[in-house]
PADREN-608589 format. One record per residue (C-alpha): residue number from 1; residue in three letters; z, y, x. Coordinates in Angstrom, 1 decimal, decimal comma, always signed. Each point is the difference from the previous one (the first is absolute). Example, Ala and Ser with C-alpha at 12.3 -4.5 7.8 and 13.67 -1.06 7.14 Angstrom:
2
    nr   rest       up    north     east
     1    ALA     +7,8     -4,5    +12,3
     2    SER     -0,7     +3,4     +1,4
//
This chain:
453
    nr   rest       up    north     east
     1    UNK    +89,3   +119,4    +92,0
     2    UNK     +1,8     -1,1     +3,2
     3    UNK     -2,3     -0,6     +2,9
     4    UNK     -1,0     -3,8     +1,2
     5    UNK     +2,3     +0,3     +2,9
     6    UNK     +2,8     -0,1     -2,3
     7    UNK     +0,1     -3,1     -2,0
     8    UNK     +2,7     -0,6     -1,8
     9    UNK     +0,2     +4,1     -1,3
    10    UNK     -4,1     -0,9     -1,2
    11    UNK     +1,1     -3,1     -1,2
    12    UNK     +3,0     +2,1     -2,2
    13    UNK     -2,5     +2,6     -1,1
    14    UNK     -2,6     -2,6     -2,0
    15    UNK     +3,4     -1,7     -1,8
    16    UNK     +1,0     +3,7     -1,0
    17    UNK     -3,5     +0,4     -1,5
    18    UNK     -0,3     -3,4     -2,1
    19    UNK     +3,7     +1,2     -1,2
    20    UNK     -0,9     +3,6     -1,0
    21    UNK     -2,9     -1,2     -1,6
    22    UNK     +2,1     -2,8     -2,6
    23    UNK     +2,6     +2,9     -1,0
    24    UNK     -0,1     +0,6     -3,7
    25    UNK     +0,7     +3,9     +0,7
    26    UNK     -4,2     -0,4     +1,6
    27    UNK     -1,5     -2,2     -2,7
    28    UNK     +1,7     +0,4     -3,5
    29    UNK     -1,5     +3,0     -1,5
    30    UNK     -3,0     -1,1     -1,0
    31    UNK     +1,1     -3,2     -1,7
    32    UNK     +2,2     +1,8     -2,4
    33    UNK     -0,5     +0,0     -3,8
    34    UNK     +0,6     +3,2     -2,3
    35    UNK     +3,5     -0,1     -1,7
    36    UNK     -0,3     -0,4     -3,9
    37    UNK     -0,3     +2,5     -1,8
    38    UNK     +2,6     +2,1     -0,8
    39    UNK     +2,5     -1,1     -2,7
    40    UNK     -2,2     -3,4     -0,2
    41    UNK     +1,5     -2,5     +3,0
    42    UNK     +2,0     -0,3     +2,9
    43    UNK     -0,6     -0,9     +3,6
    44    UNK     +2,2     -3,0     +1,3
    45    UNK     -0,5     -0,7     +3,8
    46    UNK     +0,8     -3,9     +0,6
    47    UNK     +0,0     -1,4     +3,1
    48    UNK     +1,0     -1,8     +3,1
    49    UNK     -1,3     -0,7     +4,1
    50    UNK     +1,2     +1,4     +3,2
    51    UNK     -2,2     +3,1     -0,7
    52    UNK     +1,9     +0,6     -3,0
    53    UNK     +2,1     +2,5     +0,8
    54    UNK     -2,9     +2,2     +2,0
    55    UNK     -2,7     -1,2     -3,5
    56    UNK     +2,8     +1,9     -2,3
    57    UNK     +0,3     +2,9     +2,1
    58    UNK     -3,3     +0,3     +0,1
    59    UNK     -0,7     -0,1     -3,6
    60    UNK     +2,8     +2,0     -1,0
    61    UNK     -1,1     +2,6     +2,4
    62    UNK     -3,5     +0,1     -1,7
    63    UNK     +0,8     -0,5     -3,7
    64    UNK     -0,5     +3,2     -1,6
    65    UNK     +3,9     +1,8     -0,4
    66    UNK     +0,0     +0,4     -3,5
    67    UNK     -1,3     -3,3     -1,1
    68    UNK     +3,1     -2,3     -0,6
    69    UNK     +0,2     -2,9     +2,5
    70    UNK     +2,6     -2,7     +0,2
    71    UNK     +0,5     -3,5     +1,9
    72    UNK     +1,6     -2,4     +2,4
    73    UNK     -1,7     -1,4     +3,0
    74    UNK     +1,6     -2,6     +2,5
    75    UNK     -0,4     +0,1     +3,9
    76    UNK     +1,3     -1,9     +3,1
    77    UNK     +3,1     +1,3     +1,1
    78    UNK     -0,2     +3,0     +2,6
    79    UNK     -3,3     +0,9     -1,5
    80    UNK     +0,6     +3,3     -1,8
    81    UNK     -2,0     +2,6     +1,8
    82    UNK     +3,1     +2,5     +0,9
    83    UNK     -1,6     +2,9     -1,9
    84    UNK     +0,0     -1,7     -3,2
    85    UNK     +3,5     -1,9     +0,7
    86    UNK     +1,3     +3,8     +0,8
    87    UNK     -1,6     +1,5     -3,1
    88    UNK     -1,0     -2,7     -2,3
    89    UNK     -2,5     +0,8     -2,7
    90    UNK     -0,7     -1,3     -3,7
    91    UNK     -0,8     -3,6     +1,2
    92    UNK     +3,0     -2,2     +0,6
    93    UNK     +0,0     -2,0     +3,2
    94    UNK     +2,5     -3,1     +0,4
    95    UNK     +0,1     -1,9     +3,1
    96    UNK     +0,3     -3,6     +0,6
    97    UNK     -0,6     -3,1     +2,2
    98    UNK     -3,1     -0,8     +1,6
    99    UNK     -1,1     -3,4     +0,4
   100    UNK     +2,3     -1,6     -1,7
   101    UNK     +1,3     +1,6     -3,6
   102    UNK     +3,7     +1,0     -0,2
   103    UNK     +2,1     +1,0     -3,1
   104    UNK     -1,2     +3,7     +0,3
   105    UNK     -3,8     -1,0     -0,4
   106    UNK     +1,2     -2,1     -3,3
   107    UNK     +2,1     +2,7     -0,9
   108    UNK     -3,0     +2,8     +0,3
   109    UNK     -2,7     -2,5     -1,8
   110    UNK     +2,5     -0,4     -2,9
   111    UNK     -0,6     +3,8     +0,0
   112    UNK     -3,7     +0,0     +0,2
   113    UNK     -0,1     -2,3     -2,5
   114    UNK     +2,2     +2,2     -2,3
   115    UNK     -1,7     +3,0     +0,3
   116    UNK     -3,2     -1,8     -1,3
   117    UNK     +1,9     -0,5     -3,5
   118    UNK     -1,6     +2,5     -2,7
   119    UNK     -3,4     +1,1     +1,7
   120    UNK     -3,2     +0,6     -2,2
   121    UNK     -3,3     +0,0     +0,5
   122    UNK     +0,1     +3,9     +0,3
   123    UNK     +2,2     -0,7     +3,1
   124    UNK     -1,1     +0,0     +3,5
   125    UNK     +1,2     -2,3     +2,8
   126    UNK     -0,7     +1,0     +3,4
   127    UNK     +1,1     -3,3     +2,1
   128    UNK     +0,0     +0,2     +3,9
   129    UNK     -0,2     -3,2     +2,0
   130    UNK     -0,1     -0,9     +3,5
   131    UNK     +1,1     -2,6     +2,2
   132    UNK     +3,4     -1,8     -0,3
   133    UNK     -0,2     +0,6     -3,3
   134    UNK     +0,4     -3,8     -1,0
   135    UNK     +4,0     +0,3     +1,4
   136    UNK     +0,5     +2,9     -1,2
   137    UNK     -0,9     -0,3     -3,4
   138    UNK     +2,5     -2,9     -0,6
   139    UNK     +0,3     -1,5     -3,5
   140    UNK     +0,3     -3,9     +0,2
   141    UNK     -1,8     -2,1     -3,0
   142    UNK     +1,8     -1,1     -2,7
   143    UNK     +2,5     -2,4     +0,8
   144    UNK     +0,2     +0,8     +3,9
   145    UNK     +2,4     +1,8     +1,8
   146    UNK     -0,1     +2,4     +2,9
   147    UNK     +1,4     -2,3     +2,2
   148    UNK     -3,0     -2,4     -1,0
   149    UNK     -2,5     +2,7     +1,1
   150    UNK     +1,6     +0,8     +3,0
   151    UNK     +0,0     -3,8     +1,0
   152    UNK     -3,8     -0,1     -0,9
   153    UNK     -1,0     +2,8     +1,9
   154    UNK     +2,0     -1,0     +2,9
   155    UNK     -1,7     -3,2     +0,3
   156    UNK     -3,0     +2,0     -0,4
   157    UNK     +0,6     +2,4     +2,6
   158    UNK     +0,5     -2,9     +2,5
   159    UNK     -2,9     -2,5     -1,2
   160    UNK     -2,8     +1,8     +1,8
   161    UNK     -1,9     +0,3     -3,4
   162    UNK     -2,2     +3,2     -0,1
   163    UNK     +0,4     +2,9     -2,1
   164    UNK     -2,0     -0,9     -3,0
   165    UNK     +1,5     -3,4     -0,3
   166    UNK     +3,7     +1,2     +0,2
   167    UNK     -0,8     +2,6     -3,2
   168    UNK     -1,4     -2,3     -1,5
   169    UNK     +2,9     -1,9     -0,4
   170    UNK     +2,1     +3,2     +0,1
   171    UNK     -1,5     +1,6     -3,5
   172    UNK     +0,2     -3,5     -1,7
   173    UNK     +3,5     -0,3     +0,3
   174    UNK     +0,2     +3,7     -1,0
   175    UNK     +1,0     +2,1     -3,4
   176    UNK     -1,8     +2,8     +1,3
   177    UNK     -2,8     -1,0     +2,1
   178    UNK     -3,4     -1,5     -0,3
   179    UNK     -1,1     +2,8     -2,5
   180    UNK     +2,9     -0,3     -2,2
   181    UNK     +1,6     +3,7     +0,8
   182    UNK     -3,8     +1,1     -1,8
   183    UNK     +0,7     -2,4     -3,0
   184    UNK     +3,6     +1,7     -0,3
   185    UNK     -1,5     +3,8     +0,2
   186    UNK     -2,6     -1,0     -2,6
   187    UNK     -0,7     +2,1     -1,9
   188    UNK     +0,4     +2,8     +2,2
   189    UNK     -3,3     +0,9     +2,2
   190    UNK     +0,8     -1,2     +3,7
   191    UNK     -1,5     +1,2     +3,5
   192    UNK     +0,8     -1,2     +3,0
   193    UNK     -0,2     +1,1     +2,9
   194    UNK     -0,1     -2,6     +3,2
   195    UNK     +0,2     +0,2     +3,8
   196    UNK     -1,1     -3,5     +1,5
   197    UNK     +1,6     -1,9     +2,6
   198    UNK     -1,7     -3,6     -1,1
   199    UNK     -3,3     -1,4     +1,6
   200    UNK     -2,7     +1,1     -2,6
   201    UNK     +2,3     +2,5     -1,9
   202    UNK     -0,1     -2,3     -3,5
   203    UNK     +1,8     +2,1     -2,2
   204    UNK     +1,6     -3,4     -1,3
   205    UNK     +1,9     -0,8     +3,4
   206    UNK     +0,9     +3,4     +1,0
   207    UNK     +3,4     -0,3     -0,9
   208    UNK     -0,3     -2,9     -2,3
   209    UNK     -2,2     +2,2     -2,2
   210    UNK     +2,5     +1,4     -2,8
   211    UNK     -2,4     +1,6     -1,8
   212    UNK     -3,8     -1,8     +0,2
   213    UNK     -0,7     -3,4     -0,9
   214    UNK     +0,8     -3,1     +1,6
   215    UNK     -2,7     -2,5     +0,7
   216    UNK     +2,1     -2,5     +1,6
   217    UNK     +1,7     -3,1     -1,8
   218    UNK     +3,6     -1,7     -0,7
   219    UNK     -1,6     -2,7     +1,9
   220    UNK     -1,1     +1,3     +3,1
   221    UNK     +3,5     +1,7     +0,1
   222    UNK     +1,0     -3,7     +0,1
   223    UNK     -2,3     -1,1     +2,4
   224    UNK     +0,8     +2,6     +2,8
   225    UNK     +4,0     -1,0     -0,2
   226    UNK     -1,3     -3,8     +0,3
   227    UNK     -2,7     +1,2     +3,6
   228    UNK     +3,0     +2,1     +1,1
   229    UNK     +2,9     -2,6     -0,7
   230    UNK     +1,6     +2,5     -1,9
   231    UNK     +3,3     -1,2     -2,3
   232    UNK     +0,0     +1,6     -3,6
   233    UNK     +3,0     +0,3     -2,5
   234    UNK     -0,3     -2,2     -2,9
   235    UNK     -0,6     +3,1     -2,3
   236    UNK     -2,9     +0,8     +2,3
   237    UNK     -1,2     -3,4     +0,4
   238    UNK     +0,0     -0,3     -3,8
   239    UNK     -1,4     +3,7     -0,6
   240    UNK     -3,3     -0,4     +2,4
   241    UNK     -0,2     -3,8     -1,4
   242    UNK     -0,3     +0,5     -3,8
   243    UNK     -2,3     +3,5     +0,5
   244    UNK     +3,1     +1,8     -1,6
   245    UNK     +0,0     +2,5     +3,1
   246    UNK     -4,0     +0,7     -0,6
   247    UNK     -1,0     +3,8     +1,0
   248    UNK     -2,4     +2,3     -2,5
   249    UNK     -3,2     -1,1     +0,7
   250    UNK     -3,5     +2,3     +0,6
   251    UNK     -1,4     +0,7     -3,7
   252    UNK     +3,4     +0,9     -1,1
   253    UNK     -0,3     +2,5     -2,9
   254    UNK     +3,7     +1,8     +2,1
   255    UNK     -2,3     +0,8     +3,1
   256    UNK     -2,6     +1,9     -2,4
   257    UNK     -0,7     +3,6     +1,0
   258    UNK     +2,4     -0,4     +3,1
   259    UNK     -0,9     +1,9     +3,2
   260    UNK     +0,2     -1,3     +3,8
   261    UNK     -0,4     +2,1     +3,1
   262    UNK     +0,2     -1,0     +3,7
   263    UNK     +1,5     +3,3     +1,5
   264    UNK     +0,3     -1,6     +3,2
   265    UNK     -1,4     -2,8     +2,1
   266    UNK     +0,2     -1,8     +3,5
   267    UNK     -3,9     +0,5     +0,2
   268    UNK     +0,5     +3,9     -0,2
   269    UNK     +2,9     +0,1     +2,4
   270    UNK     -2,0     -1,8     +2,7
   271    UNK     -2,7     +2,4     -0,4
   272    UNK     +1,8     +2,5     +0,4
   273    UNK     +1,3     -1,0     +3,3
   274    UNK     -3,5     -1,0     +1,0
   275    UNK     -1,0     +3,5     -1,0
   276    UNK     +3,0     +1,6     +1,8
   277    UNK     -1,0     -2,2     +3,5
   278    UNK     -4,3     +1,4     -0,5
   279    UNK     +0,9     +3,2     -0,3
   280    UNK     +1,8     -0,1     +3,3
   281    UNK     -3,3     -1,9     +1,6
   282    UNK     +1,7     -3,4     -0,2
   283    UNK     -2,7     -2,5     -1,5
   284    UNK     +2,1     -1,7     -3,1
   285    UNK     -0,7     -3,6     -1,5
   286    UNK     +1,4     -1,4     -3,1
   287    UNK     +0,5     -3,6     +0,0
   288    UNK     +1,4     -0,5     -3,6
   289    UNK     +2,7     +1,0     -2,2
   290    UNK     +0,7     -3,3     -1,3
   291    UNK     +1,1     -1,6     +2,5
   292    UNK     +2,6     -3,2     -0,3
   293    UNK     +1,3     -3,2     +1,5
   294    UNK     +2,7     -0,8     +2,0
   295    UNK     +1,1     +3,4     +2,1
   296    UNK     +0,0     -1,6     +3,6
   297    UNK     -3,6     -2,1     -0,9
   298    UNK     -1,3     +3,8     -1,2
   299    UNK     +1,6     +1,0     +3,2
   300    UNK     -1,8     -2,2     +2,4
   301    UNK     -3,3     +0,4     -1,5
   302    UNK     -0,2     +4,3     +0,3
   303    UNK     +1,1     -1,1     +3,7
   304    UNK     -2,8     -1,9     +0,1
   305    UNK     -2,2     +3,1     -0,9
   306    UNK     +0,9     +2,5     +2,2
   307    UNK     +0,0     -2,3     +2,4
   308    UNK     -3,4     -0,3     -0,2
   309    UNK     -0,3     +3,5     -0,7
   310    UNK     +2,1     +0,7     +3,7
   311    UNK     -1,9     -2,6     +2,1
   312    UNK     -3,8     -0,4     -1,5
   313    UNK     -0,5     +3,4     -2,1
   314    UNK     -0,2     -2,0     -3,2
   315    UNK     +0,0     +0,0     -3,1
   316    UNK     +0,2     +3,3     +0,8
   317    UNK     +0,3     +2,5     +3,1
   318    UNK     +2,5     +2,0     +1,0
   319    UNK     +2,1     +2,0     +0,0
   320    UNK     +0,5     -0,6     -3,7
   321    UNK     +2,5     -0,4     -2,7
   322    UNK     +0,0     -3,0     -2,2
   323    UNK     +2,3     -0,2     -3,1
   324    UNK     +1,1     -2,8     -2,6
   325    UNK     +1,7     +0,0     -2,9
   326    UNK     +1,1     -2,5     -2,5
   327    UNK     +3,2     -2,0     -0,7
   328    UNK     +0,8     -3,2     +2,5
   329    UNK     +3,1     -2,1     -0,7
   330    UNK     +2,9     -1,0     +2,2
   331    UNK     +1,4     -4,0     -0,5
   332    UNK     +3,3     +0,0     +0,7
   333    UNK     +0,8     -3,3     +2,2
   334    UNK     +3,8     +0,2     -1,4
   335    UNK     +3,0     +1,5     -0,6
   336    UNK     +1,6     +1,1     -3,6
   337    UNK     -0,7     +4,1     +0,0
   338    UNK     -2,8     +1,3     -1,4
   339    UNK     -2,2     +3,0     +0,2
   340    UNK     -3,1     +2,1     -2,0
   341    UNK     -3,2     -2,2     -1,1
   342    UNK     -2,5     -2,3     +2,0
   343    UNK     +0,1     +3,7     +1,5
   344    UNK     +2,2     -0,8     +2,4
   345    UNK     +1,5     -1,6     +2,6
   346    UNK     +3,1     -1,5     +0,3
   347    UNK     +3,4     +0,1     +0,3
   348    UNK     +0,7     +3,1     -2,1
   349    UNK     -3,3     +0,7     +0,0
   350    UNK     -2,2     +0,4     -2,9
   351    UNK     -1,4     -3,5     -0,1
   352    UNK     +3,0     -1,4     +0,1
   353    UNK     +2,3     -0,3     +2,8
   354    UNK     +2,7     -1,9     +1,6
   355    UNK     +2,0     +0,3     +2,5
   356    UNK     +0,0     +0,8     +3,1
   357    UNK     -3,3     +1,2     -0,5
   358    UNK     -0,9     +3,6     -1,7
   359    UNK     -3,0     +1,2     -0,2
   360    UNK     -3,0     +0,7     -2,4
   361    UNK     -3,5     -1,0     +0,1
   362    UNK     -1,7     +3,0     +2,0
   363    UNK     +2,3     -1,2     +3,0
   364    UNK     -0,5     -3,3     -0,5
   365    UNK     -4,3     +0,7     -0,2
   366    UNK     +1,0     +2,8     +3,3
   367    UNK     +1,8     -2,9     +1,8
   368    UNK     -2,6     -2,9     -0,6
   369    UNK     -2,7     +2,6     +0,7
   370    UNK     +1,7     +0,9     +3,4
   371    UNK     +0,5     -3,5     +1,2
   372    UNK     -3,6     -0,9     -0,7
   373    UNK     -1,1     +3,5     +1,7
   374    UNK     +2,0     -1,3     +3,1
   375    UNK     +0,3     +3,6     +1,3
   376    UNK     -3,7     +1,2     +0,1
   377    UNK     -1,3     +2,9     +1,3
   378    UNK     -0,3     +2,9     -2,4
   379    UNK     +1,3     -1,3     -2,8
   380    UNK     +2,3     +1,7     -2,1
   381    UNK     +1,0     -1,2     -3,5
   382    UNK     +2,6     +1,6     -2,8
   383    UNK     +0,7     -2,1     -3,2
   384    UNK     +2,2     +2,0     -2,5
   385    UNK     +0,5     -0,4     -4,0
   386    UNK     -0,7     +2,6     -2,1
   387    UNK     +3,0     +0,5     -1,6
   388    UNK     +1,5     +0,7     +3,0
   389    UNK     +2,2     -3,1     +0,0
   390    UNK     -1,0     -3,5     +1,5
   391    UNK     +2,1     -2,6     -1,4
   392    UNK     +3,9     +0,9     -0,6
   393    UNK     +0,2     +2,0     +3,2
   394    UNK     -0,4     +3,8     +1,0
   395    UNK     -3,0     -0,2     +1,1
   396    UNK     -3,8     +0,4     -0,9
   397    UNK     -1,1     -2,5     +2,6
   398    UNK     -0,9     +0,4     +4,0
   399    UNK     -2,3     +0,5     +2,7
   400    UNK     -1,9     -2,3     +2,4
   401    UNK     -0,8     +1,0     +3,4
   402    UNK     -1,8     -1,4     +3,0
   403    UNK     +3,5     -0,2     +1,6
   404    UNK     +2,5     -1,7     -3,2
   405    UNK     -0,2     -3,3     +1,6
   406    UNK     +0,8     +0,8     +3,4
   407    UNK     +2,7     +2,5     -0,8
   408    UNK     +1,3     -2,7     -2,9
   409    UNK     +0,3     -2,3     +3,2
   410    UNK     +1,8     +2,2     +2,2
   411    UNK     +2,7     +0,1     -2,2
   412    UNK     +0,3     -4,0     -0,5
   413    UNK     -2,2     +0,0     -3,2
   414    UNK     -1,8     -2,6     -1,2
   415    UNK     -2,9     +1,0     -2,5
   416    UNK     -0,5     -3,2     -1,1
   417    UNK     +3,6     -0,7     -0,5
   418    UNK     +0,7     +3,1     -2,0
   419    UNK     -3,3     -0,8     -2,1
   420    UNK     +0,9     -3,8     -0,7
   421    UNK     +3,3     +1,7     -1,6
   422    UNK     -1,8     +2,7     -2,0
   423    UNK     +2,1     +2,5     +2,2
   424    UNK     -2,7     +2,2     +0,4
   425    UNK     +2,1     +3,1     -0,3
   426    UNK     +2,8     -0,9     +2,0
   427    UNK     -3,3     -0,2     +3,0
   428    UNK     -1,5     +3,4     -0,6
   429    UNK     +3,5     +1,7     -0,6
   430    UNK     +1,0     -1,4     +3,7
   431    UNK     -3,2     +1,8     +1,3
   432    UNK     +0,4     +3,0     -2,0
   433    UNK     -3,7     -0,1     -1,8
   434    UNK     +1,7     +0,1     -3,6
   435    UNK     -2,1     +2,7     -2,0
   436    UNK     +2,5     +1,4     -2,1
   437    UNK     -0,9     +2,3     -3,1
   438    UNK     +2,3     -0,6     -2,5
   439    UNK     -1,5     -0,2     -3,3
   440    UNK     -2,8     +1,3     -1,0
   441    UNK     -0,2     -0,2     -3,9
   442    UNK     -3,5     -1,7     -0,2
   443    UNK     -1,0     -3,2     +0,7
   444    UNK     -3,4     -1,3     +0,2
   445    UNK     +0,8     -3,2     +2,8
   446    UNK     -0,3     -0,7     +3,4
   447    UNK     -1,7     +2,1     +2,2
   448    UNK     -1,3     -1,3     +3,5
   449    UNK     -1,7     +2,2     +2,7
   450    UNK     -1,6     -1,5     +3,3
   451    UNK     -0,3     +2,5     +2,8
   452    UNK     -2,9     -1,4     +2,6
   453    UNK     -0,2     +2,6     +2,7
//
């Protein structure tokens, strides 16, 4: 572990740590069922997230080599780990577009479906899930079109609603979702296998839930378009309106015997950062992993901590390490472009993003948080996604320092200007405090560290 007199390298080493410890190479082993029995079933691996591609490797590097093992699984584009895009095993990996669904997600879940044609219950579905499943696993309801769903998640994307609420509406308006990819293996035995990236890791908002039972109702569908002023096609209007879009429901007979495992949580990742910064002699503390709200309000408020950490020794004394995670969401003021889920900021960002502004919601919570912090002492704060990708852009997110805002201002820039944009990237690009991974092939959220020297 880098030493406290070099921040941002510290800082760099607790985001590696929550990453290494979400990869499905670490945690899939133990989750995995037997393969029928010879000559009586096959394995079909299902699935779709931004882990995707790293989930199939994984599996197909486990399964044994003479069982029989086939599927499809859809991932972001540029999410391939190379070594399985050089050499690709017995699991099929399509990508597609993340947030909003293109013509190659429809095209793959037309395949997923497909391949579910002729199972029995001597058959074995392995189904591997993560987050951003819900665009990638595209299959509109009966009478809407992909252009429809786009539309829908746009306005989505943009409305500020949180995660939970925009899946909600997602897996009602979906062929696929909500359960239903479980009703259309039935009645094959399923397993899946999830890595979180949803405040309280409900198997049944984790991508929309494909393959668990949906709790949630035509009706509240309704109600969170009419809170968020969001404009539905007639098909949809008329689908969520006469309960023809209803989801399978908990108690349904499809769902019996069916196995669910969380391989992978934000909870785990953030202790093991915390666990990374101890063993170095850094006293850790773990605010929550469930963190949400608007990301500049989130912002503001872990200011005020380790403000009072920096001045007044409390909460907590330092040096020290706190660490959030969660998922906050990013309203986009205006503008047409659109970017990931209430996960991000704006202009191409994840949230939902026009231009000028680009962005995603750990700048936007780095760039609240730093205005609030108005350059204090020994302070030090990164704020990264843990896929690697914040928003649309190449980055993972940034870094805070006690010297952003009076470097920002030597150049002629305005904080507050950039933030009342949602431009936060364009601001930490200028200063050079992007963290840039690339991908990582997990995701289990956001990921915030406060340094207090």
């Amino acid at each position: 572990m880098p030493p406290l007199d070099d921040p941002r390298a510290l800082l760099l080493a607790l985001f590696e740590a929550a990453v290494q410890r979400a990869l499905p190479a670490h945690n899939t082993a133990a989750y995995l069922p037997p393969p029928p029995a010879p000559g009586r079933g096959r394995t079909l691996v299902l699935g779709a997230g931004k882990a995707g591609g790293a989930m199939a490797a994984a599996v197909d590097a486990l399964w044994p080599a003479d069982a029989p093992l086939s599927g499809l699984v859809i991932t972001r584009y540029d999410h391939v780990p190379p070594a399985y895009r050089a050499r690709p095993g017995r699991i099929e990996v399509v990508e597609a577009s993340h947030p909003v669904p293109d013509e190659a997600g429809l095209r793959a879940t037309q395949r997923v479906v497909e391949l579910t044609r002729g199972l029995t219950a001597d058959d074995l579905v392995l189904c591997l899930v993560s987050g951003g499943g819900s665009a990638l696993l595209s299959l509109p309801a009966s009478g809407l079109t992909l252009a429809d769903k786009q539309a829908v998640n746009k306005a989505l994307l943009k409305s500020g609603a949180a995660i939970d609420e925009m899946n909600c509406v997602r897996k009602h308006l979906s062929a696929i979702k909500g359960g239903r990819l479980a009703a259309l293996c039935a009645p094959a035995r399923v397993v899946t296998l999830l890595i979180s990236d949803v405040p309280g890791d409900a198997p049944e908002v984790i991508a929309s839930g494909p393959t668990v039972p949906d709790a949630s109702s035509c009706a509240q569908a309704l109600a969170i378009c009419r809170r968020y002023g969001i404009e539905l096609p007639p098909a949809a209007r008329a689908g969520l309106e006469s309960g023809a879009f209803e989801t399978p429901k908990p108690g349904d007979p499809i769902f019996a015997g069916h196995q669910v495992h969380l391989i992978a949580t934000p909870q785990q990742s953030l202790e093991a950062a915390a666990a990374a910064a101890r063993a170095a002699g850094l006293p850790a503390h773990i605010l929550s992993d469930e963190m949400e709200g608007e990301s500049r309000e989130v912002g503001k408020v872990h200011a005020a901590l380790a403000r009072a950490v920096a001045r007044h020794g409390q909460p907590f004394a330092r040096p020290c390490v706190i660490l959030s995670g969660g998922e906050t969401t990013v309203t986009v003021k205006s503008g047409p472009d659109l970017g990931e889920s209430s996960k991000a900021a704006p202009g191409r960002g994840e949230s939902g993003k026009a231009a000028p502004g680009r962005g995603g919601r750990a700048t936007e919570f780095l760039l609240g948080c730093a205005l609030a912090l108005q350059g204090q002492a020994g302070v030090h704060v990164l704020a990264a996604d843990t896929d690697g990708i914040d928003g649309m852009e190449d980055n993972a997110g940034a870094i805070v320092t006690p010297s952003t805002l009076a470097r920002a201002q030597a150049l002629g820039l305005k904080a507050a200007d950039f933030l009342d944009r949602n431009d936060a990237y364009s601001f930490f690009a200028a200063l050079g405090d992007l963290v840039v991974p690339g991908p990582t092939f997990t995701n289990v959220n956001d990921f915030r560290a406060l340094l207090i020297t």
